[in-house]
C-alpha positions in Angstrom: 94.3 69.4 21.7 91.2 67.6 20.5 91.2 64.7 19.5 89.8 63.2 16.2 86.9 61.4 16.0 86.2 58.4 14.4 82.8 57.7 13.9 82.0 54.0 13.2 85.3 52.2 14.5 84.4 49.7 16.3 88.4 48.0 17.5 89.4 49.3 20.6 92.9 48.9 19.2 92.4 51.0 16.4 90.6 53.9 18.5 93.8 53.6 21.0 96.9 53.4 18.5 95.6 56.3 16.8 94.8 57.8 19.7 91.0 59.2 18.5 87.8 60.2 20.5 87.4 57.3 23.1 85.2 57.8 26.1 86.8 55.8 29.0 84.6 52.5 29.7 87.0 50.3 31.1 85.5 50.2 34.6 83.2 47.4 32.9 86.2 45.3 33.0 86.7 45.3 36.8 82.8 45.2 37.4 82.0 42.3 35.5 85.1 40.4 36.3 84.0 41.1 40.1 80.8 39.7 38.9 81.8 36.1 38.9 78.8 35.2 36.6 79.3 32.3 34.2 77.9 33.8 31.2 76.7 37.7 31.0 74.0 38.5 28.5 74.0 42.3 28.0 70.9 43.9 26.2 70.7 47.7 24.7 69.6 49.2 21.9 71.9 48.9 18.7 74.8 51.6 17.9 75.4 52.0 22.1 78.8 51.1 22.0 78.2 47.0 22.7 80.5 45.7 19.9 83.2 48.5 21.1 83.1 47.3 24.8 83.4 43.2 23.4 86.4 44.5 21.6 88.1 46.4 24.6 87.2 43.2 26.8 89.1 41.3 24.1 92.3 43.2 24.0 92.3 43.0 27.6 91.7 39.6 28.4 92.9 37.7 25.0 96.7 36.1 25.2 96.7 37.6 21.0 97.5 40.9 22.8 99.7 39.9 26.0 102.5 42.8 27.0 99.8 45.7 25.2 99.3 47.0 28.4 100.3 49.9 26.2 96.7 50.5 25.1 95.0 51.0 28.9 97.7 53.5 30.6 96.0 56.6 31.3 92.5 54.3 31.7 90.8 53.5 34.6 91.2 49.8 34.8 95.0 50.6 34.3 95.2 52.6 37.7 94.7 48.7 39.4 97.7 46.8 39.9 96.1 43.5 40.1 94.2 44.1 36.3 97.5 44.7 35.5 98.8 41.3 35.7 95.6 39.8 34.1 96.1 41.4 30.8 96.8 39.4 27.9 96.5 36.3 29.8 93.8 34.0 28.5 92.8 32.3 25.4 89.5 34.3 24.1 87.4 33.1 21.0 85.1 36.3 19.6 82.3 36.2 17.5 80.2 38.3 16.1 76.7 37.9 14.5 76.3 41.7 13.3 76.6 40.5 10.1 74.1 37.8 9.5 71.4 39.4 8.1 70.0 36.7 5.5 66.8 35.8 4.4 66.7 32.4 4.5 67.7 29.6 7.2 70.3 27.7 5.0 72.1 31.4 4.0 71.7 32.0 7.9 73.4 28.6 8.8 76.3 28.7 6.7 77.2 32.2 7.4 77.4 31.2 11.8 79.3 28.3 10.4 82.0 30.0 7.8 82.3 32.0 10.6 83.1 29.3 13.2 85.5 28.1 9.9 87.0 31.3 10.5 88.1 31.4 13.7 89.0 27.5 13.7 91.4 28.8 11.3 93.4 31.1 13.3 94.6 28.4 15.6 95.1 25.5 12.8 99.0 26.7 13.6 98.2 24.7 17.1 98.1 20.9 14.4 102.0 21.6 14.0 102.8 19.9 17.0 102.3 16.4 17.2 100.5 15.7 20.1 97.7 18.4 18.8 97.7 16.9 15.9 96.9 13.6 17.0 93.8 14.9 19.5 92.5 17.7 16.8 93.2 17.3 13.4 90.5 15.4 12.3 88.2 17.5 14.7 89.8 21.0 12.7 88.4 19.0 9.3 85.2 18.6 9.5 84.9 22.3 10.5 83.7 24.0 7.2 80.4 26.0 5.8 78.4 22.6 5.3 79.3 21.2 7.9 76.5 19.1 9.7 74.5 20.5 12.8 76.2 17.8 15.6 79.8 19.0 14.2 78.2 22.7 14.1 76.8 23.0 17.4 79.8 21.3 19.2 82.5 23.2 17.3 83.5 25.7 19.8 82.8 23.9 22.9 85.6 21.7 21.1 87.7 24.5 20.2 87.4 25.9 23.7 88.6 22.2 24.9 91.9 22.5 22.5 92.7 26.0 23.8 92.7 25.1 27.2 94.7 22.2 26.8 96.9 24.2 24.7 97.6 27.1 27.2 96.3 25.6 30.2 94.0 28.1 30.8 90.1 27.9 30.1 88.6 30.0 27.6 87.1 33.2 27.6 83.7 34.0 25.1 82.6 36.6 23.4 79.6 36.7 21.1 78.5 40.2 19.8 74.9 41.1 18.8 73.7 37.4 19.0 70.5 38.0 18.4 70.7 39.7 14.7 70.0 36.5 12.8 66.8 35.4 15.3 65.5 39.2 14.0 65.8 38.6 10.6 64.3 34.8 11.3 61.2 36.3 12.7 61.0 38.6 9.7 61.6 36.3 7.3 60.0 32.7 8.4 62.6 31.1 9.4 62.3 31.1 13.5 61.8 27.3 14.2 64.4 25.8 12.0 67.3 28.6 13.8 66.1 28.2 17.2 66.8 24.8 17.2 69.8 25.4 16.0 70.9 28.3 17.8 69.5 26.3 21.0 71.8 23.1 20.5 75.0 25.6 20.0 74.4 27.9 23.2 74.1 25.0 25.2 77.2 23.2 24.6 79.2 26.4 24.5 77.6 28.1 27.3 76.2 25.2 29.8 77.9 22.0 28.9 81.4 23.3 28.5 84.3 22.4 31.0 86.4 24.1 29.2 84.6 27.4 29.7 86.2 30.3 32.3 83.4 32.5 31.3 81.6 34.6 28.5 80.0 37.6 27.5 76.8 37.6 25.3 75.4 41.2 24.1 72.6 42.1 21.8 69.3 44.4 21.3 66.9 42.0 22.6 66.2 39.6 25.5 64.9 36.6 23.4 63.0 34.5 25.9 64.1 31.6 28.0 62.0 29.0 26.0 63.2 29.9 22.4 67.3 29.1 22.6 68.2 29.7 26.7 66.2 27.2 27.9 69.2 25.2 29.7 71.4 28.0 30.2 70.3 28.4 34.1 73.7 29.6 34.9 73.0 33.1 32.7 72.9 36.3 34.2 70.2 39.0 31.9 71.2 42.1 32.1 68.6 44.4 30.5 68.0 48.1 30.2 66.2 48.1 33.5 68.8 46.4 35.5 71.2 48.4 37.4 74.2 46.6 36.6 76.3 47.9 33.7 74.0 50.7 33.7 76.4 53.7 32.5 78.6 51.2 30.8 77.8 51.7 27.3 75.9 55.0 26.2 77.8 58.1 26.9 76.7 60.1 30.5 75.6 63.8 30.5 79.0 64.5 32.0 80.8 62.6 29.3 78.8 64.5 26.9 79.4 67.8 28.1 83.3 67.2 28.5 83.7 65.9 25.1 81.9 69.2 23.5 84.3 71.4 25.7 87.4 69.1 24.1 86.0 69.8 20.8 85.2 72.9 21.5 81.4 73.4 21.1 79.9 76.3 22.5 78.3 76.1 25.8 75.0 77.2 24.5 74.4 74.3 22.2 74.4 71.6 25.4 70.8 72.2 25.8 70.5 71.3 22.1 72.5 68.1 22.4 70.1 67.1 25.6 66.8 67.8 23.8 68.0 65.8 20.8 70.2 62.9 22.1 69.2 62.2 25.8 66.6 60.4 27.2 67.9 56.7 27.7 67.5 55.1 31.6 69.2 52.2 32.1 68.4 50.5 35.7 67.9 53.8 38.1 70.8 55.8 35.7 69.1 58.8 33.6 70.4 61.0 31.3 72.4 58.1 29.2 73.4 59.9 25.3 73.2 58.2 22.6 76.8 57.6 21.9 76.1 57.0 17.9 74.6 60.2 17.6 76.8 62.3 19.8 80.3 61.4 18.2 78.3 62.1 14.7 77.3 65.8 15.9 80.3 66.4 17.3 82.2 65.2 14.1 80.2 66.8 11.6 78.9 69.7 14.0 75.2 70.0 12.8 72.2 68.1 14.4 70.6 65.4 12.6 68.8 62.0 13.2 71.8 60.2 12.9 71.1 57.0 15.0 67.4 56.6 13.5 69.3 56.6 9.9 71.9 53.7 10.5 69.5 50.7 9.7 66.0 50.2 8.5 63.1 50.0 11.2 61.1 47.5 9.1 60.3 45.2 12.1 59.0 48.3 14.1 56.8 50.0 11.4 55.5 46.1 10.8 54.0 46.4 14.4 52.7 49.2 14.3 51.2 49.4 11.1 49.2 45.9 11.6 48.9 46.5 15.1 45.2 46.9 16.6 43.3 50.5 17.4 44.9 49.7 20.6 48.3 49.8 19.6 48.0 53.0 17.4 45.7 54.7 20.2 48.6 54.6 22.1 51.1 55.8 19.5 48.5 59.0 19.5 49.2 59.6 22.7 53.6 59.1 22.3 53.5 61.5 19.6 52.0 64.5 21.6 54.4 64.2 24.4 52.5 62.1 26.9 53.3 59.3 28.4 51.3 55.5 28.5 51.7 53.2 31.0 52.3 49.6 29.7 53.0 46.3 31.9 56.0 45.0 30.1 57.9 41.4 29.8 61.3 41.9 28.8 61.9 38.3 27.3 60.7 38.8 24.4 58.7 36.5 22.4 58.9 36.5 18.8 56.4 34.3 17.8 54.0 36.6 19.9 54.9 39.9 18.9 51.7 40.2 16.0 49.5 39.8 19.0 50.9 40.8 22.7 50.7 44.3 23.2 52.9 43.6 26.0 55.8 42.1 23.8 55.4 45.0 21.3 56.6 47.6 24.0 59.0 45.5 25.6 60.3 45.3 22.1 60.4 49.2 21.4 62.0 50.1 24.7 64.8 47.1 24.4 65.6 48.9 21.0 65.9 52.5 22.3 62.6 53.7 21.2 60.9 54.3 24.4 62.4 55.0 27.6 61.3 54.2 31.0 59.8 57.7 32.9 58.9 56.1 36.6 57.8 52.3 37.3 54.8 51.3 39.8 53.9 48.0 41.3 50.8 45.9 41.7 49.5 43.9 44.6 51.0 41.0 43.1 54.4 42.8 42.3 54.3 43.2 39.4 55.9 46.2 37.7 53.9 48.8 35.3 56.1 50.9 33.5 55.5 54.6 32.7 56.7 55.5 28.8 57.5 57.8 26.6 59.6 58.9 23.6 63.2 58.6 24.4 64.4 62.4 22.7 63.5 64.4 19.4 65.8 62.3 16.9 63.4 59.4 17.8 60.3 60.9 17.8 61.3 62.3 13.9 62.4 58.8 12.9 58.5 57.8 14.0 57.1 60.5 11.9 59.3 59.6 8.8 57.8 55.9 9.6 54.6 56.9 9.3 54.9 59.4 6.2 56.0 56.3 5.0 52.5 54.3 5.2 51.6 56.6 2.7 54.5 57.3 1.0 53.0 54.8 -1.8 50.0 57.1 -3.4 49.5 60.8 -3.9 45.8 60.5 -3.1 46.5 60.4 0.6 47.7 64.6 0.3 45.3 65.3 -2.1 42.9 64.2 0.0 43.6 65.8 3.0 43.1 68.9 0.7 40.0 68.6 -0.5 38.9 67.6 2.8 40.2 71.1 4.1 38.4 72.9 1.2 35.5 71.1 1.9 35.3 69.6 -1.2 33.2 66.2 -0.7 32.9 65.2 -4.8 36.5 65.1 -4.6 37.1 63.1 -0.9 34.7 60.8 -2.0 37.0 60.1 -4.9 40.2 60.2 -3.3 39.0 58.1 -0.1 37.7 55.6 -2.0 41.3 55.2 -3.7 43.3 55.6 -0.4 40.8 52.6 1.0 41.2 50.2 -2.0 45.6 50.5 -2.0 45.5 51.0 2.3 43.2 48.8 3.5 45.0 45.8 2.8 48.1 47.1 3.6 47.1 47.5 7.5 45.3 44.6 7.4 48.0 43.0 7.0 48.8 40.8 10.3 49.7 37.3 10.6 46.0 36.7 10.8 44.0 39.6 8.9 40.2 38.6 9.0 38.0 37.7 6.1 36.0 40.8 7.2 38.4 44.2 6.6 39.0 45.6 9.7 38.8 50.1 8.8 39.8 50.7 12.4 43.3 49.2 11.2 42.8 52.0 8.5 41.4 54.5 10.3 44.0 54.6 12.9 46.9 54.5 10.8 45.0 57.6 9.0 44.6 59.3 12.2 49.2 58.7 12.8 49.1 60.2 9.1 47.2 63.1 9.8 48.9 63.8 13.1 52.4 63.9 11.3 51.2 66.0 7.9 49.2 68.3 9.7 51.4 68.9 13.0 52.8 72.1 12.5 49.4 73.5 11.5 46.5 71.6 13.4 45.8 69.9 17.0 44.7 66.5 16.2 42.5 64.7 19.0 40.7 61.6 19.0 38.1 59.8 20.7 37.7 63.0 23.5 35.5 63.9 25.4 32.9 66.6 23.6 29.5 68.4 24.3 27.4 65.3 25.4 29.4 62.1 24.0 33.0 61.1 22.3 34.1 61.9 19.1 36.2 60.4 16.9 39.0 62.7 15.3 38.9 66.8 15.7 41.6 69.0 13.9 41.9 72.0 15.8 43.4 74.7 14.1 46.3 76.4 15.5 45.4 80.1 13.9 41.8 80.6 14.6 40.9 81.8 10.6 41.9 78.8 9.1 38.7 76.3 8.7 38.2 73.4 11.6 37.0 69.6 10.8 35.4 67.5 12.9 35.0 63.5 11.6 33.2 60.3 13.1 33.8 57.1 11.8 31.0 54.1 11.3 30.9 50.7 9.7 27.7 49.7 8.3 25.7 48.2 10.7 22.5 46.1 9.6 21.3 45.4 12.7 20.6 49.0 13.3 18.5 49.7 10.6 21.4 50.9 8.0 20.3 49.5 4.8 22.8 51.5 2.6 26.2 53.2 2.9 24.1 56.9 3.0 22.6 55.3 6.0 25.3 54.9 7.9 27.1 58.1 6.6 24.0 60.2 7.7 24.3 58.4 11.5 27.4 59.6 11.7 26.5 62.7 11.1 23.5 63.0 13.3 26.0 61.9 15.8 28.3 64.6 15.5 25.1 67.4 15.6 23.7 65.4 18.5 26.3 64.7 20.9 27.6 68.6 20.2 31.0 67.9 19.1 31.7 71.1 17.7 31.0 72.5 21.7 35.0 73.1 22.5 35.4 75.0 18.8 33.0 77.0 19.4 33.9 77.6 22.6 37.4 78.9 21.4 35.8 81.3 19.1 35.8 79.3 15.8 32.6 80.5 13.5 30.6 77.4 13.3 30.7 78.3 9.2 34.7 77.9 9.8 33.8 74.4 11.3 33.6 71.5 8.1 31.8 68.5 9.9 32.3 64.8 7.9 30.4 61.6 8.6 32.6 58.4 7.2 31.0 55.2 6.2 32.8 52.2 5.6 31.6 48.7 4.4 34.8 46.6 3.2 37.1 48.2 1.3 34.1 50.6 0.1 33.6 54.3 1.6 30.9 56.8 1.8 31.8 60.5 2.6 28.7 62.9 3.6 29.2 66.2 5.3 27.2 68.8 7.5 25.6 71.8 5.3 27.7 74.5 6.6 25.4 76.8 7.7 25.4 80.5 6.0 25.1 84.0 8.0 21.6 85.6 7.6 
């Protein structure tokens, strides 16, 4: 009998005494007990099971649930004699941040500390006896929301010190998704003042804590050394392209499979789940599901984008959209399919993530969005990775991202209308429109120059028309042509519908162009010059079928000119 899924409980408990949809992960127990490392930071994209696997590591470890060995029979770690007689034997303090999405640093330090309050609470049973009393209760007092950063950061390197004297036994450590509030920090403006916060409070818990047997640490990103781990030299990093953990949280294609034969999918729509929810490597394992997504197909039985739609992107469409040609060049070449080749750092830098390329993709594939397709090395040992794309649902949460650039004006399709109908009156109108509301809104960065910057623009123009124009038009860019490069072609996929060819300039004084029309007719010589119209015609498009555009730009002001289509004899 099948068993009933239920999507979005996170409490191991729960998912066991109800006995729902659980796939069996405890084999991370053994391995990173075997482990022996001090403290375990595990990094994957959100929604991949992390918070589930701190909550099964709770039950199993934490003295709360001592003789609930009920919960593991039938599980892996249960078939072990010796895990047997470790469950429910140690004091564990959990935490997690998942929450702490705030806008500000004050909201953001109250809501770690009520949290600290909160857990402080559950053991204020412990003052009843005298002797704790006398050793904690002033210590149990000054725990609150306003409590001052010294009492803050030493709280549960203190609380840690009472368990252990309490049960004689030192404390286990579990902090879920401890990098949400340093996110919403870098968004907001707030990174300094949390760092050092966040810095002082991993180091007494983690490092200077005798009272420590060991912890766990998961979260999205690897947020580097120098920002809040800079003491912790006894922390093992586990990223996506380690090996350790690596089928641990995400569901494998045989776990996949079996759990549509429980429900009982047909065999015919595995290929289906593959294209749409595969695509994840972690360390040398491939074919890792998205675990989110599965359980929600296989509950509601329909395919959807259901892990792109279970929080905002913001961060990632911020980099993108202010990021350089580069950056969106790239993102030209993700979209079709192919791959780019990136040399990555995977502790991420927030502070440098408006201007490091390299930080930007270590961000996206840390977060799910890219996956790793081979690695190569330098002479120096240095890895290059090969990306692309994880799977379908990703690459449509992309294209909704983008449709969202231009999600805030109309002109944007009406252009793209007129410039189809060759209509250049109405372009000139429209572009000039789309420039004045877009311009700024790519030009954006932390340090947008005096002087607007249209390849920002024209770039993020080139995503747009790549997305609105897919399932009609090949879109190329800056390819090789006839004698030269050109800048954008739209190929039409049905040979009778009408091709355009555009090239790009900025006014250039130094070569001669006194006006706008100067620089709009360049670009247009260009185009008749360097032959870009030499693979269209090649293909068998009528050159009159062949709409040819010269753009010149001069600030936030735009001059549209076109080729006179030339007219059979």
């Amino acid at each position: 009998m099948a068993r009933e899924i239920a999507t979005g409980c996170q409490s191991f408990s729960e998912l066991r005494e109800k006995n729902a949809f659980y796939i069996d992960k405890t084999a991370f127990i053994k391995e990173w007990w075997e482990g022996l490392d001090s403290v375990t930071l595990i990094t994957r994209p959100r929604r991949f099971g992390k918070t589930l696997n701190i909550s099964m590591l709770e039950c199993f470890f934490s003295n709360k649930y001592a003789g609930r060995g009920d919960m593991f029979e039938g599980l892996e770690i249960w078939k072990d004699e010796k895990y047997r007689a470790l469950q429910g034997t140690y004091p564990v303090i959990f935490l997690s941040f998942a929450g702490i999405k705030y806008t500000d640093f004050h909201e953001t330090r109250a809501a770690i500390n009520g949290m600290i309050s909160d857990v402080y609470k559950k053991y204020r049973w412990i003052l009843k006896e005298e002797e704790y009393a006398e050793l904690y209760s002033e210590n149990f007092s000054e725990i609150s929301e306003d409590m001052n950063d010294v009492t803050a950061t030493l709280s549960l390197k203190r609380l840690c010190d009472c368990l252990y004297r309490y049960y004689g036994k030192k404390c286990i450590v579990l902090l879920d998704e401890y990098d949400t509030p340093m996110q919403e920090a870098y968004v907001s403006g707030f990174w300094n003042e949390l760092t050092s916060y966040m810095r002082a409070l991993f180091n007494n818990t983690f490092k200077t804590n005798p009272s420590l047997e060991r912890a766990v640490m998961t979260g999205i990103t690897r947020v580097s050394k120098e920002s809040i781990f800079s003491d912790l030299n006894n922390l093992n990093v586990v990223t996506t392209t380690s090996d350790e953990y690596a089928d641990c949280f995400g569901f494998t294609e045989q776990e996949v499979f079996a759990a549509m034969d429980e429900q009982g999918m047909p065999a015919s729509e595995k290929e289906k789940v593959k294209f749409w929810y595969d695509g994840f490597t972690f360390g040398r394992v491939k074919d890792i599901y998205n675990p989110w997504s599965v359980t929600s197909y296989l509950e509601k039985k329909r395919f959807d984008t259901y892990w792109a739609n279970t929080s905002g992107n913001g961060l990632v469409s911020k980099l993108i959209m202010e990021g350089d040609k580069g950056i969106k060049t790239e993102f030209e070449k993700l979209l079709k399919g192919e791959c780019i080749e990136q040399k990555l750092d995977e502790q991420i830098i927030f502070s440098q993530l408006s201007g490091n390329r390299n930080a930007i993709w270590s961000l996206l594939l840390a977060s799910g969005y890219l996956k790793v397709v081979s690695a190569v090395f330098d002479g120096k040992g240095r890895p290059f990775y090969k990306l692309r794309i994880t799977n379908f649902e990703v690459k449509c949460m992309f294209e909704n991202m983008i449709e969202d650039w231009f999600a805030h004006t109309e002109d944007f399709n009406e252009f793209i209308s007129a410039m189809l109908r060759g209509d250049i009156k109405s372009m000139n109108i429209y572009m000039n429109k789309v420039a004045l509301n877009t311009f700024s809104y790519f030009d954006a960065g932390s340090r947008p120059s005096e002087r607007k910057e249209p390849e920002r623009f024209y770039h993020g123009f080139v995503l747009g028309l790549m997305v609105d124009k897919a399932s009609e038009y090949i879109l190329k860019s800056n390819r090789e042509s006839g004698y030269g490069r050109y800048d954008v072609v739209m190929e039409p996929k049905n040979i009778n519908n009408v091709a355009v060819i555009m090239e790009f300039k900025v006014r250039d004084a130094e070569e001669g162009e006194e006006t706008l029309d100067d620089t709009a007719r360049n670009a247009l010589k260009q185009i008749e010059e360097k032959k870009y119209d030499a693979d269209l015609l090649q293909r068998g498009i009528p050159a009159e079928r062949i709409l040819k555009y010269g753009f010149a730009f001069e600030g936030e002001k735009c001059l549209i000119k076109k080729v006179k289509i030339p007219t059979n004899p």
